[in-house]
C-alpha positions as CSV (number, residue, x, y, z in Angstrom):
1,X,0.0,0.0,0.0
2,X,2.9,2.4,0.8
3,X,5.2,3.5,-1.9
4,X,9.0,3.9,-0.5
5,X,8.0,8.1,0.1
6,X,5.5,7.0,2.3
7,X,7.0,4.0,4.4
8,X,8.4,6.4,7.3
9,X,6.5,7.1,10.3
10,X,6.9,10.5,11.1
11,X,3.8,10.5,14.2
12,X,2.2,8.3,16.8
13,X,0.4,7.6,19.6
14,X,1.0,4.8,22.0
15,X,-0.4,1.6,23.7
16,X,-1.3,3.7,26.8
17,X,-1.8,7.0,25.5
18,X,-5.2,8.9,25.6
19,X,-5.1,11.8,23.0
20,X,-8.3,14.8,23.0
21,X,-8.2,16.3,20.2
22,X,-7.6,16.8,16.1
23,X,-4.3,16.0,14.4
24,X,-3.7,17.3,11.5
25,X,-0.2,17.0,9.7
26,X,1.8,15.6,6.6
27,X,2.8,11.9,6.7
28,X,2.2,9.0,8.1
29,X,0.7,8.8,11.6
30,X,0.2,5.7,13.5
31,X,-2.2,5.3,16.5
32,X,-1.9,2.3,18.8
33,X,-3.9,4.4,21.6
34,X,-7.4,5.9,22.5
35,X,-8.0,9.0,20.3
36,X,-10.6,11.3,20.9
37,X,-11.2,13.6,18.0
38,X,-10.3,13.9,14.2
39,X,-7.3,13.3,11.9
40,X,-6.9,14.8,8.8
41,X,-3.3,13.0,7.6
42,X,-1.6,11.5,4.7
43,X,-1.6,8.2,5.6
44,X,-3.4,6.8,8.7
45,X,-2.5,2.9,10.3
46,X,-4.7,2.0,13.5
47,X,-3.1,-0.6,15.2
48,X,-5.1,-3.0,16.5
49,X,-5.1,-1.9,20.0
50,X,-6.6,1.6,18.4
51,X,-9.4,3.0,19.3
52,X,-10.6,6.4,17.2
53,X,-13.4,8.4,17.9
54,X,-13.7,11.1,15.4
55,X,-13.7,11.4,11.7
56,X,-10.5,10.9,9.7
57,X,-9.0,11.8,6.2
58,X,-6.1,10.7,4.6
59,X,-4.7,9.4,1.3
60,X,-4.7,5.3,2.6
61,X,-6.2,4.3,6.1
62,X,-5.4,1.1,7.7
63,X,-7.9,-0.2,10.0
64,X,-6.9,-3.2,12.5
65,X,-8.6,-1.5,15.5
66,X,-11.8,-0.2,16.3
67,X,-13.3,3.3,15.1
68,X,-15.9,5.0,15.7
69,X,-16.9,7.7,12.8
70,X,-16.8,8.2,9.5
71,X,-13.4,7.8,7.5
72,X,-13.1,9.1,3.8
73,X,-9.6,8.3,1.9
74,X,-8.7,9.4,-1.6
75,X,-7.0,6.1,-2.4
76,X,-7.7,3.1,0.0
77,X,-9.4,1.8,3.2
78,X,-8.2,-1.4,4.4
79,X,-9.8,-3.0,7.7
80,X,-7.8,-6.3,8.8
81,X,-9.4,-9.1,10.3
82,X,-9.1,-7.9,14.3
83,X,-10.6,-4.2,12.4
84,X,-14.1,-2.8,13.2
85,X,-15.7,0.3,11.4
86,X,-18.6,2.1,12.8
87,X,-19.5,4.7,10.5
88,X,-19.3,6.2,7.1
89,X,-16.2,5.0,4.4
90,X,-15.8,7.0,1.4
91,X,-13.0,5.9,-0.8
92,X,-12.0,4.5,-4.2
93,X,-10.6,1.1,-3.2
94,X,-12.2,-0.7,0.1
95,X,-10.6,-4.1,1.3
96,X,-12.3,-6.0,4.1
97,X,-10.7,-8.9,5.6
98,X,-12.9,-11.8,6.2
99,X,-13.9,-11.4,10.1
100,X,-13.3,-8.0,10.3
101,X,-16.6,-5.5,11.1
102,X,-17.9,-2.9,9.4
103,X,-21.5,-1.3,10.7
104,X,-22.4,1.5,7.8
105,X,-22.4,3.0,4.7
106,X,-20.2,3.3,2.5
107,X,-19.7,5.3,-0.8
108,X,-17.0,4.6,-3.6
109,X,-17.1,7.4,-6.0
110,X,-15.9,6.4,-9.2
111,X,-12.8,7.5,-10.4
112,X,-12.8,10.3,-13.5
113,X,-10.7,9.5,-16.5
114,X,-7.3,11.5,-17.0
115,X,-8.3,11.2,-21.3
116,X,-11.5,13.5,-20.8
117,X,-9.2,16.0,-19.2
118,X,-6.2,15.7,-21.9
119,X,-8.9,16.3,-24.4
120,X,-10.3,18.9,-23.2
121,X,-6.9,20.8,-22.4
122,X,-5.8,19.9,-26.5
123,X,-9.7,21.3,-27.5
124,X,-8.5,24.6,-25.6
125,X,-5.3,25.4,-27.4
């Protein structure tokens, strides 16, 4: 899922930790704690001792905890077997592992075509 860019963790919260309140920042964040509020990252991994309540947003979002709100990424949402979703998913590309839970909705917009824009850019010159 991660490209070589992407593979360092630059953020995260731990086993024990208790975090109130958003995060918002570039790279990679993981959470292995209790957070209480909403992330708006690049790329998201809840371990699976995670618990998030709040929305998040972020390119990819690995789910092997619990969460509890709506989650909307721009390329992929993956919830691993221990994983549990309670809310909204939005994204392009969804992967459930078998055993994992998801209670909701979810939306995958479909993805526009780069040709309709190269035309229209070629039209305009």
């Amino acid at each position: 899922m991660f490209s070589k860019n992407t593979e360092k963790l630059e953020s995260f919260v731990g086993v024990n930790s208790l975090f109130k309140g958003d995060i918002k920042t570039k790279g990679t964040i993981r959470i292995d704690g209790t957070l209480e509020g909403n992330v708006d990252v690049d790329w998201l991994i809840l371990g699976e001792t995670a618990q998030l309540k709040g929305d998040a947003i972020a390119r990819g979002i690995i789910v092997g905890g619990k969460v509890e709100g709506n989650i909307k990424a721009r390329e992929i949402i993956e919830i691993k077997t221990k994983g549990q979703v309670i809310g909204e998913i939005t994204t392009s590309k969804l992967s459930i592992a078998e055993g994992a839970r998801f209670e909701g909705r979810s939306t995958m917009p479909k993805e526009e075509s780069n040709v309709v824009e190269l035309q229209a850019i070629e039209k305009a010159r």
